[in-house]
N, C-alpha and C positions, 0 to 999 in steps of 0.2 A: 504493500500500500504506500504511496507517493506520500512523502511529508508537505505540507502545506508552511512557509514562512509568512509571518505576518506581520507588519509594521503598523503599531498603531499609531495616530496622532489626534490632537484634540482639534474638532473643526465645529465651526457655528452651524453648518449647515443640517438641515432637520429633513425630516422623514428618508426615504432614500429619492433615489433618482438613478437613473442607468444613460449613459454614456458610452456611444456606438465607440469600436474602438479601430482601427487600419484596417481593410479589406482584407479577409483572412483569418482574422484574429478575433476572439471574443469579444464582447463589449463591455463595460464595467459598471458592477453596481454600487452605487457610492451609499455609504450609508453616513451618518454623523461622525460615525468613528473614523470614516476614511480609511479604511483597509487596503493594502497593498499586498494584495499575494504576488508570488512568486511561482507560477502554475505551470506541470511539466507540459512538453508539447501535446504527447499523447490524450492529455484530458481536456484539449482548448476546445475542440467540438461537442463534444455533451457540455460542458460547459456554456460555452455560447449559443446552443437550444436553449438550456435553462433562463438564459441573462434575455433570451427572444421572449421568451414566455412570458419573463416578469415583468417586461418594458411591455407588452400588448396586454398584460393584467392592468397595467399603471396606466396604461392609455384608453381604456375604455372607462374611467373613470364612474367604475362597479358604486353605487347607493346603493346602502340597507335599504331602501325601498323597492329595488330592483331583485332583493333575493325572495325566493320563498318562506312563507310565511307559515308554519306547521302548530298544529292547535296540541300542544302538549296537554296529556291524559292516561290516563289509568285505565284499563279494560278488565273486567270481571270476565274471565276465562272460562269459571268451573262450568265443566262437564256441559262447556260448549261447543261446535262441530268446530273444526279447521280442518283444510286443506294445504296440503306442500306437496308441492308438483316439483318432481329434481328429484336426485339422488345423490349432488354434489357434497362437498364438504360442506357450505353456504345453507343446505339446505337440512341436512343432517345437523347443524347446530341451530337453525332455528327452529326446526322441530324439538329438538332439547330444550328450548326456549320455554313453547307451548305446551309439552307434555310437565315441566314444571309449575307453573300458571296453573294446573290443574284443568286442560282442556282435552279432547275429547277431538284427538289426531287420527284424520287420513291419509298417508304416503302413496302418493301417484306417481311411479317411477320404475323402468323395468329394473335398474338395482339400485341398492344404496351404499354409497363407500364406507362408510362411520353410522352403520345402524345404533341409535343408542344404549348403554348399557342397561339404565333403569327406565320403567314408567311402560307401557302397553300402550301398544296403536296399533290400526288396522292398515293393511302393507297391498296394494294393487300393484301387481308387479308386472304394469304395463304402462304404455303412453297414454298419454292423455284422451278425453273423449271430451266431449260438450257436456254428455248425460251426465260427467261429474258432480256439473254444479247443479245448486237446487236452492230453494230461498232459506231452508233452515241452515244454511253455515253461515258463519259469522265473518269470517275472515278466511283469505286464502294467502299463501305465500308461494311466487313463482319466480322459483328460482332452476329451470333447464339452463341447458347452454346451447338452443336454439331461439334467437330472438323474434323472429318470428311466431315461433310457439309460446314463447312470453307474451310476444304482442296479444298474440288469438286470446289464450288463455284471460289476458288482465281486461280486453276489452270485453269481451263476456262476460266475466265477474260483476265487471262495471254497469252493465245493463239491468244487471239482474240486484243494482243493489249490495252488492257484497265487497266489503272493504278488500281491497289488494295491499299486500306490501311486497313491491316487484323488487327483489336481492340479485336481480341479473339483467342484461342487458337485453335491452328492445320492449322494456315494459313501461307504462305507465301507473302509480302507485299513489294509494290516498294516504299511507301512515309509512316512517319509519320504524323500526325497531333502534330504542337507544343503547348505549350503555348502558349496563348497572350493574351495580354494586350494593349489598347488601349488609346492613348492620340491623340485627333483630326484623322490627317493625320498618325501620328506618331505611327508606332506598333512596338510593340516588342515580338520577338516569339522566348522561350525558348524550346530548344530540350536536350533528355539529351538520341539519337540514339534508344529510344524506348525503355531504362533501367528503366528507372522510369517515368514516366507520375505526379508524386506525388511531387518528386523532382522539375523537371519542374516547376510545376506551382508556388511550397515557390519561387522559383528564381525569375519567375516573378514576382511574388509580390512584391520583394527585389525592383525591377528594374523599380516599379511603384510607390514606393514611392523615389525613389530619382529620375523620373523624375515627376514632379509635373505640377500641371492644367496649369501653365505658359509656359508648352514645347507646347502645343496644337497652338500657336500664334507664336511660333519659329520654328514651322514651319509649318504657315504659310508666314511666315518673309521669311523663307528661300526657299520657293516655288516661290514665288515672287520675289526676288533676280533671281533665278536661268531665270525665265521666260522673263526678264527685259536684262538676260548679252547674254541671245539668239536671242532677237531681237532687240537690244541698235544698232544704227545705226554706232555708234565708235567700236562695236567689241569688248568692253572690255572681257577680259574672266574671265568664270566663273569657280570658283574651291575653294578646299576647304580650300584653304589661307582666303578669304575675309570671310567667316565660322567662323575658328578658332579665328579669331584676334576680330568677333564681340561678341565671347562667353570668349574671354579672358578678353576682354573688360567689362564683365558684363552685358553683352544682358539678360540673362534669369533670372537675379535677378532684373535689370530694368522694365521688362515687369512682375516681379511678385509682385514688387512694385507701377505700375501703374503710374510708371515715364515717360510719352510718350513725354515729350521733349524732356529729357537726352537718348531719344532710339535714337530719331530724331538726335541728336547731335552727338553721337556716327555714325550711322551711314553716315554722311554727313564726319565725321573724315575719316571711314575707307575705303567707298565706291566711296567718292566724292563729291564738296557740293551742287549739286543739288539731290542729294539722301536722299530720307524723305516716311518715310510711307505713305501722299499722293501722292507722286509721283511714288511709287509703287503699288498705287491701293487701300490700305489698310486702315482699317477704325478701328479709338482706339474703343479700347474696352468700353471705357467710354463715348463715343459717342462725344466729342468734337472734333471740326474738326482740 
């Protein structure tokens, strides 16, 4: 692997900008830092694709108004019909997806590379037909690696009402599938409108290591709170004041330190003082009562 030299120097100049550079030769992208490589010959052509690319990204002058616009949401799965047309790798983990979700999977595919290890689906181990679809599915995922059969497939879904999520080329698709990442109750699902699937999921990972095994308990903390100011016979309300002030408070570094008096304490401060993890239901994770 080629070493890269790099001169930095301090420049006022902001955002980047690209700079055609002798016929032949790559072009340069100036950034604030002003970078100066030293790049061997062999790489000046993918290189100078790359440096095309990002001067015809900078010159269409792309608005957030101009991208897609996706309704982020949560779909209740259980022991609802899906469809996954494919037998690719693409399609073998978003079937893993679905049959977690607790949904109620059809595989239309003559094989499958990575049939899953856990969960029961029913397996057509052929190509596609029309007869597949019908109005009781909910969602289908078409993922072949004939676009064409994407296309067929997602426009007939689309007739009939039935969300698509198209994971392959020559589809048109009404939902992504995001990242996620799971702590207890607590998910977090990175999208990045279907630009990157790759990007996504570094994100989430980002976003799973700064929420740590201790948010798993925080909410449930906070499930319980919430279920307690809905049925508290004073009416107190519930909102994201009493929230903030118990995470301002140090809730999630108490509970990651196994402080459960100082949680008790805290929250008897914020919430009230007959307010305590037994009197919310809730049982330490150390098992003392």
């Amino acid at each position: 692997m080629p070493r890269f030299r790099w001169r930095v120097t301090r420049s006022a100049r902001s955002p980047f900008s690209v700079r055609p550079g002798p016929a032949g030769t790559a072009p340069r992208l100036i950034s604030s830092l002003n970078w100066k490589p030293t790049i061997p010959v062999n790489w000046q052509k993918p290189l100078c694709f790359l440096a095309d690319c990002c001067a015809n990204w900078l010159n269409t002058n792309c608005l957030e108004s101009d991208l897609m616009s996706l309704f982020p949401a949560m779909l209740d799965l259980q022991d609802r019909l899906c469809l996954v047309f494919g037998g690719g790798t693409v399609a073998c983990r978003k079937l893993q997806s679905l049959l977690a979700a607790g949904a109620r999977v059809r595989l239309v595919a003559p094989d499958c590379r990575r049939p899953p290890a856990r969960g029961e689906f029913e397996w057509l181990r052929r190509c596609w037909r029309p007869e597949d679809l019908s109005p009781d599915i909910l969602l289908v995922v078409v993922a072949t690696d004939n676009p064409r059969v994407n296309r067929e497939i997602a426009e007939t879904a689309r007739r009939m009402n039935i969300l698509v999520n198209a994971a392959a080329v020559g589809a048109r698709g009404d939902l992504q599938f995001p990242a996620v990442r799971r702590r207890g109750r607590l998910t977090l699902a990175v999208g990045t409108e279907g630009g990157s699937p790759a990007l996504a999921g570094l994100v989430a990972d980002l976003a799973l290591q700064r929420f740590g095994s201790e948010w798993e308990f925080v909410a449930e903390l906070a499930a319980a709170l919430r279920r307690s100011a809905l049925t508290a016979a004073s009416g107190q309300e519930y909102n994201q004041s009493f929230l903030r002030l118990l995470l301002d408070g140090g809730l999630a570094e108490l509970v990651a330190r196994g402080r459960w008096n100082d949680v008790d304490q805290l929250l008897q401060t914020v919430c009230g003082g007959n307010c305590s993890l037994a009197a919310l239901g809730l049982e330490r994770p150390d098992g003392n009562p």
